[in-house]
C-alpha atoms as one frame of an Amber mdcrd trajectory, in Angstrom:
protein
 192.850   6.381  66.671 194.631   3.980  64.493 196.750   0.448  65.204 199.840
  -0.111  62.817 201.590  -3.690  62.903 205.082  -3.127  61.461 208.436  -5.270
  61.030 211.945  -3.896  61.616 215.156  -5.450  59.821 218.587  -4.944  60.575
 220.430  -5.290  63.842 217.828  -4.929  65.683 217.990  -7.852  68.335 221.075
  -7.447  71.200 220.980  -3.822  71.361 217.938  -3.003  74.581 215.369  -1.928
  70.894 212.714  -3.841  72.193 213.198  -1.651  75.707 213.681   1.259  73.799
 210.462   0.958  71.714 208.607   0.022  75.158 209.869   3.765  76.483 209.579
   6.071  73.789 205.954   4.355  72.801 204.867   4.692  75.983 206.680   8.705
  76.083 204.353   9.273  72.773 201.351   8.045  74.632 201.275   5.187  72.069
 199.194   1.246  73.112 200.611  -1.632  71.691 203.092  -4.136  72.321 206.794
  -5.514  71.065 208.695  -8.523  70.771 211.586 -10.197  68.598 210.855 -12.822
  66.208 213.092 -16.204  65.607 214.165 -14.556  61.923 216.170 -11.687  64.261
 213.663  -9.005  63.239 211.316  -6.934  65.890 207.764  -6.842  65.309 205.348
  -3.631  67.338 201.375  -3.002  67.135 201.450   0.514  67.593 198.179   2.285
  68.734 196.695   5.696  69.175 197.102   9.214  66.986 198.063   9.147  63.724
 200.833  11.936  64.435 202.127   9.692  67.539 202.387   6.707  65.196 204.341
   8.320  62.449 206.696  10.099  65.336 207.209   6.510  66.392 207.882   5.060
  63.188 210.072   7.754  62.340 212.335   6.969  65.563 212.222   3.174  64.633
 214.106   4.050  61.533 217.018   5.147  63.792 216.389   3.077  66.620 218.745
   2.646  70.133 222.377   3.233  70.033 224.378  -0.088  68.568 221.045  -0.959
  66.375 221.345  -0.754  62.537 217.754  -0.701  61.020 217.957  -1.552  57.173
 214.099  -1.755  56.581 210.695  -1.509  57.994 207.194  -3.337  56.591 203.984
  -1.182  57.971 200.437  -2.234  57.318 197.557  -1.374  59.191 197.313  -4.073
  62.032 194.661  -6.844  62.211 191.733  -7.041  64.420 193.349 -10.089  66.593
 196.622  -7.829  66.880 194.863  -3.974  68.161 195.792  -3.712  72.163 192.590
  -4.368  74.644 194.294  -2.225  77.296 196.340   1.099  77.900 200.092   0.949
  77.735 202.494  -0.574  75.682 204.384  -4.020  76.712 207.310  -5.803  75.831
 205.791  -9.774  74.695 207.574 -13.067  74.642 209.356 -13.698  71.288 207.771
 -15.286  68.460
């Protein structure tokens, strides 16, 4: 298991990504959360299988139809930010 905290740039707020994250996390067995930030990025704690996270973050690079993703920032995620619970949620904007 592994929790990866990462930041997606482009046009990435207006376009359902935070609902599509939410499904195809959740489809890859993937914990975490997502929300949009007040810069108009997204920001996602992704938790579980190593192989589940990369399949995820290889999806974020092309995202939902009508989003344009110019960049992503990964780290591995802080203590405060790794999911308590099962599933994978869409949070309140930052």
């Amino acid at each position: 298991m592994r929790s990866v905290h990462v930041v997606i740039r482009g046009r990435v707020q207006g376009v359902a990504y935070r609902v599509w994250t939410r499904r195809t996390a959740a489809a890859l067995g993937l914990s975490g959360w997502v929300r949009n930030r007040a810069d108009g990025t997204v920001e996602a704690v992704f938790a579980g299988p190593e192989t589940a996270i990369e399949e995820m973050i290889a999806a974020c690079r092309r995202g939902p139809a009508g989003a344009r993703v110019d960049a992503i920032e990964r780290r591995d995620a802080a203590t405060a930010e790794i999911p308590t619970r099962p599933g994978f949620e869409v949070a309140p904007t930052a």
